[in-house]
N, C-alpha and C positions, 0 to 999 in steps of 0.2 A: 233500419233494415240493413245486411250483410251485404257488400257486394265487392267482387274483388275485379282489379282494374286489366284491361286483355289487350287496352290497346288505346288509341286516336282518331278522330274523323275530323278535321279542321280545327275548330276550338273546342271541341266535346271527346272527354273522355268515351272509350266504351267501354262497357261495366258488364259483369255476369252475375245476377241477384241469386240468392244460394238461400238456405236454409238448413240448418245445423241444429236436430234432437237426437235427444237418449243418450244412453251412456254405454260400453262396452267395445265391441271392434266396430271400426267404421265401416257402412257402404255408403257407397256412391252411386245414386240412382239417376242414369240418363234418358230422358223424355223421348216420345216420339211427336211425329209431325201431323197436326199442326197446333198440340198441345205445348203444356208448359212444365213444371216440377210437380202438381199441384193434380197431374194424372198419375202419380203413383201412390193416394190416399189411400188406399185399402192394401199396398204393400207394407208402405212407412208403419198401418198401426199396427202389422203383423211382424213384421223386425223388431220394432221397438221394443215388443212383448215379449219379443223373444231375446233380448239382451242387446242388441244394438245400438250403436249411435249411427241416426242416419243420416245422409246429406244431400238434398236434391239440389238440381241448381234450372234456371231457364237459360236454353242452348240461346248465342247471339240473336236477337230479331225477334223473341219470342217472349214470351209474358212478361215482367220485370228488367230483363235484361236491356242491353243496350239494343238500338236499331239500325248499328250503320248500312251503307248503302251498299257493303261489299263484304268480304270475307266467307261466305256463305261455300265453304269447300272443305274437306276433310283433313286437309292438312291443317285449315285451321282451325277447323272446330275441336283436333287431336291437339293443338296448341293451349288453347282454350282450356281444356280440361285439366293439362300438365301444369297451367298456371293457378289453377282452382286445385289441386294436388298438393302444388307446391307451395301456395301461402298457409296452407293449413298444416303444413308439413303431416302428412298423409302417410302413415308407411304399415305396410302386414294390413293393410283393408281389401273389401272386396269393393268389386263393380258387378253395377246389374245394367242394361240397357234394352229399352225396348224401341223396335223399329227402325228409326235415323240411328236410335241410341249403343243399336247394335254395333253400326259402322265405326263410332266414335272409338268402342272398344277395340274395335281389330285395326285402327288405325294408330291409336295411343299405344295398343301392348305391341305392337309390328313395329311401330318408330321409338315408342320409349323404354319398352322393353317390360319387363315383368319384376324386377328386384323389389320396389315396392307393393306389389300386388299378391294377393295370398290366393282369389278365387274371381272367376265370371261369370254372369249369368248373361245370354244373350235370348231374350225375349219378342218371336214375331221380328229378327232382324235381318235387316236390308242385306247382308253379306250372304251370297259372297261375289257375284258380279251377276244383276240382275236383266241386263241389256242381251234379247236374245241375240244369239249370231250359230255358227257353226258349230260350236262347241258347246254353245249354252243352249240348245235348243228349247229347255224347258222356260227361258229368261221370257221377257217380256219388248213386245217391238219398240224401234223407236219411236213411232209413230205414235204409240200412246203417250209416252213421255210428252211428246209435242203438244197433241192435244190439250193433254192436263196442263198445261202449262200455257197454251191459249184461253182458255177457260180461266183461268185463274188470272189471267190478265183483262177479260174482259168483263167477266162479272163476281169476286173472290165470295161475294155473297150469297150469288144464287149457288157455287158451284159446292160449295162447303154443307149446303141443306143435301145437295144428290149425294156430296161423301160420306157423309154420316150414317147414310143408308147400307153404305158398304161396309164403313169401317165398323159398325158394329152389328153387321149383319142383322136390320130392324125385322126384317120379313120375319125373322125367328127368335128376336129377343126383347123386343119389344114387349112390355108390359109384365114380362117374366123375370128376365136377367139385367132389364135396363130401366131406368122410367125415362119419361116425357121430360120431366126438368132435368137429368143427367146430359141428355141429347144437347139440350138448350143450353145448356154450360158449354160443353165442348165448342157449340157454333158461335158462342159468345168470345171461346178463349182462339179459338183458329182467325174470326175475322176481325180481330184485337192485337194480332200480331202483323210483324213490318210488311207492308203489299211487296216490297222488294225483294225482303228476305224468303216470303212465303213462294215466290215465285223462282227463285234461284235455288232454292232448296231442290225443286222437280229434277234438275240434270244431276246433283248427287246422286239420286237415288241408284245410276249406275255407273257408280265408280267403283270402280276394278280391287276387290280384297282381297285378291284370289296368293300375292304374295306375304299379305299378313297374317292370314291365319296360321298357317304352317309355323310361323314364329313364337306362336303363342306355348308356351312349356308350363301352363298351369292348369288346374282342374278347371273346367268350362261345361257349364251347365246349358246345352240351347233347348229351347223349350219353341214351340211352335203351334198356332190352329192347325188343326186339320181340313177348318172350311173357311180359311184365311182369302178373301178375295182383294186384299192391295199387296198382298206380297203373298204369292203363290207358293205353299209349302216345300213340293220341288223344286223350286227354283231358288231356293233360298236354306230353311233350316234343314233339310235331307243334305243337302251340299255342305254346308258349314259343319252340320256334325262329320262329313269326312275328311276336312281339310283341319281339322283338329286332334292332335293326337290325344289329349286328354281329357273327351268331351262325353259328355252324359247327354244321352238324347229323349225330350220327354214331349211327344206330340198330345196334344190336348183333344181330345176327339169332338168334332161340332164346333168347335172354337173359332172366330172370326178374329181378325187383326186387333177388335179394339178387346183382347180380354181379359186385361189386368184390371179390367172394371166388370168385363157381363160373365168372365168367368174366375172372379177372384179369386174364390176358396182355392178350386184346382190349381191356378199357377205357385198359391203360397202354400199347397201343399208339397210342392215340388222346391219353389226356394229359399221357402225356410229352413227345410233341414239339409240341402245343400251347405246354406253358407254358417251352419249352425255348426 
């Protein structure tokens, strides 16, 4: 199995396990939380199809990858990826990212810039500063953040059965757009990832992109639910499509957080022929 090297925790390397098919231009597909590469199965067969080489990887602490005890921040996780870029020597590809996956882009193309990068797609992502306050009125308290992050401390099992509920909105897709064993996987792959990582991950989720997007100088696809309940449409992709000069905005109508699986067709109708 592939895995390139990101860093150290005592005697243990830490490793990022990646996944490398197809043939033609590359993307680069970044996961959301608290899934692994292995949530972008219904995009990968639709790139591939459509002349791609694609390349998923699991972010630090999450399915294959390494577990350390730390690093769990966007500077590193933007690290992380320039290192997975850079052994594959990566150049003229695109990036897609959903959710955390978002952040990772607006923090790699803010810090490393865009010369290698041809397109973006930002899918249901966390940017652009999700912590309400004065100015972000539409953002989310800290006091949730807290919560979720006691909960996740106290019991990551029971609290991952209530998420699932949200993250793919069950009340309405259940037995329609999602099954019963689909569910079961995710809750298999989120409390399978690092308790450390999974819990440190929750204060990312409002870190400040509000000076990377504006750096971004290349076509950016963001694509959003419109009945997204862990990342609030307004608060998130309505923002990021303004803080983007060259961004195509494409809201999914009825769509919940998780629906690069309960509403495939519609997001690969939008970034296939984006990054096509």
């Amino acid at each position: 199995m592939p895995y390139i090297p990101v860093g150290k925790e005592n005697s243990a390397p830490v490793e990022l396990y990646y996944e490398d098919h197809g043939a033609g231009r590359p993307v680069v597909l970044i996961h959301g939380f608290p899934l692994n590469g292995r949530a972008w199965e219904r995009q990968e067969r639709a790139l591939i199809a459509a002349g791609h080489r694609v390349i998923s990887y699991d972010r630090r602490g999450f399915g294959k990858s390494g577990r350390p005890a730390a690093g769990y921040d966007y500077d590193t996780f933007a690290a992380d990826l320039d290192a997975l870029v850079t052994a594959l020597d990566l150049r003229d590809f695109d990036l897609a990212g959903h959710s955390m996956g978002g952040g990772e882009i607006a923090r790699y193309l803010g810090r490393y810039g865009t010369e290698r990068v041809r397109r973006a797609a930002i899918i249901s992502g966390v940017p652009p500063y999700l912590l309400k306050t004065d100015a972000t009125p539409q953002g989310v308290p800290q006091e949730v953040f807290d919560q979720i992050a006691a909960a996740l401390t106290a019991d990551r099992f029971a609290y991952f059965t209530e998420w699932n509920k949200n993250f793919f909105n069950l009340d309405q897709t259940l037995g329609s757009r999602i099954s019963a064993e689909v569910v079961t996987d995710a809750w298999n792959t989120a409390v399978s990832a690092s308790p450390a990582g999974t819990i440190a991950c929750v204060a990312t989720w409002h870190t400040d992109f509000r000076d990377d997007l504006p750096k971004i100088d290349i076509p950016v696809l963001v694509v959003h639910g419109t009945a997204d309940r862990i990342l609030p449409i307004e608060a998130t992709g309505a923002r990021t499509r303004e803080l983007i000069k060259k961004s195509e905005y494409a809201p999914i109508d009825g769509a919940g957080h998780g629906l690069c699986w309960t509403h495939a067709d519609e997001v690969n109708a939008h970034l296939v022929p984006f990054l096509s």
